[in-house]
C-alpha positions as CSV (number, residue, x, y, z in Angstrom):
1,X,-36.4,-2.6,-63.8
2,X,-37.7,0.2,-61.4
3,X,-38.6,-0.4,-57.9
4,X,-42.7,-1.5,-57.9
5,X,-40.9,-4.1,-60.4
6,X,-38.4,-5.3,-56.8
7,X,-41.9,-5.2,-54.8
8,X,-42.0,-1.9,-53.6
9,X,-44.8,0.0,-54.7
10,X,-44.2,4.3,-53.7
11,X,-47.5,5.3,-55.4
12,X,-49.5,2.7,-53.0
13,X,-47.3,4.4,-49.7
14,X,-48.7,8.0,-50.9
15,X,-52.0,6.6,-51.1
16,X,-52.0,5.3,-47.2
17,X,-50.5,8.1,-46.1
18,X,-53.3,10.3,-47.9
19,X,-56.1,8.1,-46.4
20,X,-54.7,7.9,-43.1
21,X,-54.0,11.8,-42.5
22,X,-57.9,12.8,-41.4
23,X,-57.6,9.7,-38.7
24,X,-54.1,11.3,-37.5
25,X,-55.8,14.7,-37.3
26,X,-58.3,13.7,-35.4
27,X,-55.6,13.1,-32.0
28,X,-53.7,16.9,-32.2
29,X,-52.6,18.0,-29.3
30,X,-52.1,21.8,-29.5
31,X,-48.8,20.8,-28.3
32,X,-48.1,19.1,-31.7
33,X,-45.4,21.4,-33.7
34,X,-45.9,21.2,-37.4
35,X,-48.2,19.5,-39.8
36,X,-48.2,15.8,-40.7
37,X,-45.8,14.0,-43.1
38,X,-42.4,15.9,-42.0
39,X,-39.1,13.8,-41.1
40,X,-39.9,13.8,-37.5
41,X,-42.7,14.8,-34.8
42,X,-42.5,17.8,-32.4
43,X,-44.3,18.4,-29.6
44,X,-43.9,21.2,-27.4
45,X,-42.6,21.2,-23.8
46,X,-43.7,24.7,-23.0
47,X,-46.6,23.7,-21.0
48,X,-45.0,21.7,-18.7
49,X,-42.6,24.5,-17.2
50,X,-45.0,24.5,-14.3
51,X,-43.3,21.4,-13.0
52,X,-41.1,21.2,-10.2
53,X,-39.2,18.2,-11.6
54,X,-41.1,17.0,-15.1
55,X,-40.0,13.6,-15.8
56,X,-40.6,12.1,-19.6
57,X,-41.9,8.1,-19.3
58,X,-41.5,6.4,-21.9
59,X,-43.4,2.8,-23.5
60,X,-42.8,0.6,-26.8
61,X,-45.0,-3.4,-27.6
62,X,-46.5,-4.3,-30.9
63,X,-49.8,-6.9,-30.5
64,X,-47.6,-9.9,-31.2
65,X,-49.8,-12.9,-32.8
66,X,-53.2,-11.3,-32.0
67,X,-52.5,-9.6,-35.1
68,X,-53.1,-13.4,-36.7
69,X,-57.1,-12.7,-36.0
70,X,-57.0,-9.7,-37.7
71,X,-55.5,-11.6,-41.0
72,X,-58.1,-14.5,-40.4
73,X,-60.9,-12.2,-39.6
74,X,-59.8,-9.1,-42.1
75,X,-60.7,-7.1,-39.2
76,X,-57.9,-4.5,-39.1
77,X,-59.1,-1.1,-37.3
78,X,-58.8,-2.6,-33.9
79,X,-55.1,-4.0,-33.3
80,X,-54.5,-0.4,-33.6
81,X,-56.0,0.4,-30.7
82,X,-54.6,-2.9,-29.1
83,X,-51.3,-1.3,-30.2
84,X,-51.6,2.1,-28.3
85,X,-53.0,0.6,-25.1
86,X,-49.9,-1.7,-24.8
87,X,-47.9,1.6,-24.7
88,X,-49.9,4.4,-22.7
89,X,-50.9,1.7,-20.4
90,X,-47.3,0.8,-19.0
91,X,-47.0,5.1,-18.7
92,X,-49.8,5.3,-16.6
93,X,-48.5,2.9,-14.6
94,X,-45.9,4.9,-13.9
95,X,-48.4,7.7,-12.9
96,X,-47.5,9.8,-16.8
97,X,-50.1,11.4,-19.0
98,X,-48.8,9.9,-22.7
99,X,-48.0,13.1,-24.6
100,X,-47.2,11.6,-28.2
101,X,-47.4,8.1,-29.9
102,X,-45.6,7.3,-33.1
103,X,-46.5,3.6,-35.2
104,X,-44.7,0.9,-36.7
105,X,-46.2,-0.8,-39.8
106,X,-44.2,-3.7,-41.2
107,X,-46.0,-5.3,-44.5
108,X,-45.1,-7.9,-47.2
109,X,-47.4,-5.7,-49.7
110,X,-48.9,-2.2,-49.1
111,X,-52.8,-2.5,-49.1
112,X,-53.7,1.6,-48.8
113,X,-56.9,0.3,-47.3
114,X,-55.9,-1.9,-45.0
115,X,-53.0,0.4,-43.8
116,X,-55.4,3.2,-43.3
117,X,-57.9,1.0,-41.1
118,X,-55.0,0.3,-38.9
119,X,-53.5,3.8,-38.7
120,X,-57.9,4.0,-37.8
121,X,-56.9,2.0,-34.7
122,X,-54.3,3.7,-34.0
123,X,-55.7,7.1,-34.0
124,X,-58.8,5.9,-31.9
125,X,-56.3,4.3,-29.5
126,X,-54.5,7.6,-29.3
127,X,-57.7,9.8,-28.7
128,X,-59.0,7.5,-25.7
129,X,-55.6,8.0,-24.2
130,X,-55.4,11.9,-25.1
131,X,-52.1,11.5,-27.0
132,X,-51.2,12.9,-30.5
133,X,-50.0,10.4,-32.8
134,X,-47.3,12.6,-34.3
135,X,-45.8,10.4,-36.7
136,X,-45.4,6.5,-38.2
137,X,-43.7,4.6,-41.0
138,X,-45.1,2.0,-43.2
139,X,-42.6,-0.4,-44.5
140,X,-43.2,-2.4,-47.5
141,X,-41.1,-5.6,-47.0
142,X,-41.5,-8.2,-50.4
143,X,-39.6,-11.4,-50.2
144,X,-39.4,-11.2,-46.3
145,X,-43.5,-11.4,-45.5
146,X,-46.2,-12.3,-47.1
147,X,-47.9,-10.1,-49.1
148,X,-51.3,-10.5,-46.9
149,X,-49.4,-9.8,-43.7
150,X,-48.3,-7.4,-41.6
151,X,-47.3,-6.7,-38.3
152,X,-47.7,-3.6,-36.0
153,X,-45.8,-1.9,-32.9
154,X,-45.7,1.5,-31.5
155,X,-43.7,3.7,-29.1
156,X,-45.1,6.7,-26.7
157,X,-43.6,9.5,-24.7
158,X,-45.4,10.9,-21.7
159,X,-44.5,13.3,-18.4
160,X,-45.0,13.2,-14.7
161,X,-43.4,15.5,-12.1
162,X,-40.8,13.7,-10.7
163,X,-43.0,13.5,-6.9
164,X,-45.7,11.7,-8.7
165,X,-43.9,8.7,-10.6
166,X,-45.4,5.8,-9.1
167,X,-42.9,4.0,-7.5
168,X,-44.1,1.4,-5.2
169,X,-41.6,1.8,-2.6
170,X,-43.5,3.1,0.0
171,X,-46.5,0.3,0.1
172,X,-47.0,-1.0,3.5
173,X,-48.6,-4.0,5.3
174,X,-52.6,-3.5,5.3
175,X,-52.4,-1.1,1.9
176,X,-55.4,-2.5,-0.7
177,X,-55.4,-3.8,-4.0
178,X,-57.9,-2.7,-5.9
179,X,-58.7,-4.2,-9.7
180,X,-60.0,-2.9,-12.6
181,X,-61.8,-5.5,-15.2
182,X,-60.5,-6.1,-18.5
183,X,-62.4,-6.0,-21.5
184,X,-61.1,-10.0,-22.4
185,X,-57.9,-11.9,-23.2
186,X,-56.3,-8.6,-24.3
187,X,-53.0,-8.5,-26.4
188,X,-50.7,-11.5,-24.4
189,X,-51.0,-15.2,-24.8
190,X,-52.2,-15.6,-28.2
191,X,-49.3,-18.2,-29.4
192,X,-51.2,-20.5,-26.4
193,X,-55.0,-19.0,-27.5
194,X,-54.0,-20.5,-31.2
195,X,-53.2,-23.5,-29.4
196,X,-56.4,-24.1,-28.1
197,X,-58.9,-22.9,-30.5
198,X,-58.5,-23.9,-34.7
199,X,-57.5,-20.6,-36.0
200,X,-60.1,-20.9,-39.3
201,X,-62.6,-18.4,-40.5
202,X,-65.5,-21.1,-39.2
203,X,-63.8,-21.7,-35.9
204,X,-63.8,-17.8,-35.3
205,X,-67.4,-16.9,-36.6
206,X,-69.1,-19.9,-34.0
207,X,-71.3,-18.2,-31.9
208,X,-70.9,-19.4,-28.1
209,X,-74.0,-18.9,-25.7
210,X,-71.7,-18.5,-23.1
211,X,-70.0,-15.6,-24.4
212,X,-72.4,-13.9,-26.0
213,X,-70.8,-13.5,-29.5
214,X,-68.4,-15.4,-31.3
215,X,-65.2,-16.7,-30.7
216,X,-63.5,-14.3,-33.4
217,X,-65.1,-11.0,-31.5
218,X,-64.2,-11.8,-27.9
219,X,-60.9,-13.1,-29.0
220,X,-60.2,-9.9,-31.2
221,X,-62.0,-7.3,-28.6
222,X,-59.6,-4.3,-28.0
223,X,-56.8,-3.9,-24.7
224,X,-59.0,-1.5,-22.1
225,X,-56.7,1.7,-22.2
226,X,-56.9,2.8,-18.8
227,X,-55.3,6.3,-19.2
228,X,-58.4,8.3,-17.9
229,X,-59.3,5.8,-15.4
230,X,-56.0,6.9,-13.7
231,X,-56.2,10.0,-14.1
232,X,-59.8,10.4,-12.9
233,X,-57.9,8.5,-9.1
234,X,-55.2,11.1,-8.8
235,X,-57.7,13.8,-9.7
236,X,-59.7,12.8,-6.8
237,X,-57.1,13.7,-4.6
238,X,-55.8,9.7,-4.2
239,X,-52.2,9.0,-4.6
240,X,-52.1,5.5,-5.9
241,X,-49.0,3.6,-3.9
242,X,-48.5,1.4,-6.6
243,X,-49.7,0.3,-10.4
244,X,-49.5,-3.5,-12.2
245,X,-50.3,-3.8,-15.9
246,X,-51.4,-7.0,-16.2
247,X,-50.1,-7.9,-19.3
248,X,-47.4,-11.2,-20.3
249,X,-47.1,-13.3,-17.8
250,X,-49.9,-12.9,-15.9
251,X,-50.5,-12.3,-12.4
252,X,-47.2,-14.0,-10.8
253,X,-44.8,-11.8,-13.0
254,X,-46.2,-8.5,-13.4
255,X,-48.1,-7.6,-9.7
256,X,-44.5,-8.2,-7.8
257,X,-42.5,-5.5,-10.2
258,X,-44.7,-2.8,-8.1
259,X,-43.9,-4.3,-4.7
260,X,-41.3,-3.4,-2.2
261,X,-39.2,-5.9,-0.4
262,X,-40.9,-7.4,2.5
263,X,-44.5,-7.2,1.1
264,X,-46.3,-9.6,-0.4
265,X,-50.2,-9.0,-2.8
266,X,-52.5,-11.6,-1.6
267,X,-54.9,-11.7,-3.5
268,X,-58.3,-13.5,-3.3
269,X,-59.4,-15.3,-6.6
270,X,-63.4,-14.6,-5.0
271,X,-63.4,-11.1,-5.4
272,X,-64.4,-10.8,-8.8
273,X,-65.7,-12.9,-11.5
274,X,-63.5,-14.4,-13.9
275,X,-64.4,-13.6,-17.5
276,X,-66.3,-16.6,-19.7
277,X,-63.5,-15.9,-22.3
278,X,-61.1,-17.3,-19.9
279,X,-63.3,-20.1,-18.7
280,X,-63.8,-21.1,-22.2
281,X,-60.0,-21.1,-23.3
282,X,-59.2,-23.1,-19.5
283,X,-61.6,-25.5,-20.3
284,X,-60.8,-26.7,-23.7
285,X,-57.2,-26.5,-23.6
286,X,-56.8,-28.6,-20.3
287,X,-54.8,-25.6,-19.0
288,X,-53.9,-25.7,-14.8
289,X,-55.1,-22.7,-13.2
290,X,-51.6,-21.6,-12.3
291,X,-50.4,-21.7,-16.1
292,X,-53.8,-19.5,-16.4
293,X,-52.8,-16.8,-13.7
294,X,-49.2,-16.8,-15.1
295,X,-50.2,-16.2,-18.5
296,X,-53.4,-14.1,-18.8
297,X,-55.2,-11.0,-16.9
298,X,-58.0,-13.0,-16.3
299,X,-60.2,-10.2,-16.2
300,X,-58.0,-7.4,-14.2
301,X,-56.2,-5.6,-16.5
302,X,-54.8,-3.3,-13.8
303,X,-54.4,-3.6,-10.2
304,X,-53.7,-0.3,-7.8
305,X,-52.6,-0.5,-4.6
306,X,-53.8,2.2,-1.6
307,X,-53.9,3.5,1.4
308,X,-57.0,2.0,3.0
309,X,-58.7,5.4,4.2
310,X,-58.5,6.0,-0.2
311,X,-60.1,3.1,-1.0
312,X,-63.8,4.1,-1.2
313,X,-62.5,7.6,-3.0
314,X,-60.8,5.5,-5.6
315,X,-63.8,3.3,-6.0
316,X,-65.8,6.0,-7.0
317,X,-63.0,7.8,-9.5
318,X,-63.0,4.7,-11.4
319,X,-67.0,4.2,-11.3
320,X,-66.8,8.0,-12.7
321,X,-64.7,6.7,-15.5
322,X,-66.7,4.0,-16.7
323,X,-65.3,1.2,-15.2
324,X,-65.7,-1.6,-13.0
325,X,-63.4,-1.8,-10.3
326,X,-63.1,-4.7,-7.3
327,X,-61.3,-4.5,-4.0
328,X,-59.4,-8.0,-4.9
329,X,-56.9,-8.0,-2.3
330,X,-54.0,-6.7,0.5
331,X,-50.2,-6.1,0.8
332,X,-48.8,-8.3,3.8
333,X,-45.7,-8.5,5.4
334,X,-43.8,-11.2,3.5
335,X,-41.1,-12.1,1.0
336,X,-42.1,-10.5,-2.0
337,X,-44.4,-12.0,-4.6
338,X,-47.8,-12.3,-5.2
339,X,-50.4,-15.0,-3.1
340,X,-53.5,-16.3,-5.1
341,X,-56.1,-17.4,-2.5
């Protein structure tokens, strides 16, 4: 009896890690301490002296049941991506550069392949967001999954000085809310996408006019990292007020955890156009547009909130960054929540 015998083949985990290390490479930060494959990452602090206060932010998700697609698709070099954007996303809210991301890979049999087009994910994840991915672990699990599956989650570390963490506390009545478009149903509300649409190999490879491409490619389309996007605001001299990923439950939970008490984000549902994805999944699962709002981005995948005289500088920071950006609402003097009008 040895231990490939249990289920657990070693050979097969040098093998990934020997495919994956030119993907890893590719994301160094000359901050990264050390080569790949030690016991733990280091990065140095060193560079961030210069701060009057530096703050470390911090962000861990997996993809949750997207990561069903990827099975029924064998698509696998995009959930990593899907991965890191769930992560570095929530720190930019919070107004950090992600330093450093380090992966999670739970499967019932290691595939070297397969592992290494996630870690490819992963990586390209990491070099959109600027952030080394500085270590990982790949965990063969036999008897607990299935030998096809897998699942994926990460954690990342980034830094803000103190004065910049974007807090939300001091948004006012009249501030704007300004969107930024998703690139589709992102990483949240697959359980209820299933639901809707049969999850089979011909369900996922019908073409829809209205979409453009098939079911399995807009459903399986990457989370927008927005990392830059922020960066390019504040580097225009703006100092976003507040930041919402829109992520799990929607609209209704996730634009109030960046208000103050006494405001209130109205937002008008005519600013911008909703993406076909979302029409498509409303329509044939009989969903109520409030369920839809409290479940899905439907196409903002990040609203900002500021000062009115920064609004036309922080339109044209996020045009510089590639993307498309919509003055969607205002804070108002209320109890706090969100209005969808």
């Amino acid at each position: 009896m040895d231990y490939k015998t249990a289920g657990v083949d070693i050979e097969a985990g040098y093998k990934s890690v020997e495919l994956m290390k030119k993907y890893v490479k590719e994301t160094m930060r000359p901050e990264v301490l050390g080569g790949i494959g030690g016991f733990s990452g280091a990065f140095s602090m060193e560079k961030f002296k210069d701060m009057e206060k530096p703050t470390l932010v911090s962000g861990t998700d997996g993809v949750g049941t997207k990561i069903k697609l990827a099975f029924l698709m064998d698509k696998h070099d995009t959930v990593g991506i899907d991965c890191v954007a769930m992560c570095v996303n929530d720190i930019a809210c919070a107004g950090g550069e992600p330093l450093f991301f380090l992966d999670y890979i739970a499967c019932g049999k290691n595939y070297p392949e397969k592992i290494a087009a996630i870690v490819k994910g992963v990586s390209a994840g990491c070099i959109q967001s600027e952030c080394a991915l500085i270590g990982g672990e790949t965990a063969e699990h036999p008897g607990l999954m299935p030998e096809d599956e897998y699942d994926l989650a990460g954690f990342a570390v980034g830094v803000v000085d103190e004065k910049n963490l974007i807090t939300g506390a001091n948004i006012k009545d009249g501030d704007v809310m300004i969107g930024i478009a998703s690139s589709g149903v992102h990483s949240n509300g697959f359980s209820l996408v299933r639901k809707v649409f049969e999850m089979t190999k011909e369900s996922l490879d019908t073409y829809y006019d209205e979409l453009g491409t098939t079911l399995g490619e807009a459903l399986i389309t990457p989370t927008r990292i927005y990392v830059k996007a922020l960066k390019a605001v504040k580097n225009a001299g703006v100092t976003v007020k507040g930041c919402s990923h829109i992520t799990g439950g929607g609209f209704y939970e996730n634009i109030p955890r960046m208000l103050p008490e006494g405001i209130n984000a109205k937002i008008n549902l005519n600013s911008y156009e909703v993406p076909a994805i979302f029409k498509l999944l409303q329509k044939k699962g009989g969903i109520a547009d409030e369920m839809m709002y409290n479940t899905y981005n439907m196409g903002l995948g990040m609203i900002l909130c500021v000062d009115p005289k920064d609004v036309d500088a922080t339109m044209a920071a996020l045009e510089s960054a590639g993307e498309k950006a919509y003055v969607v609402g205002s804070a108002v003097s209320g109890d706090k929540g969100v209005t969808l009008c």
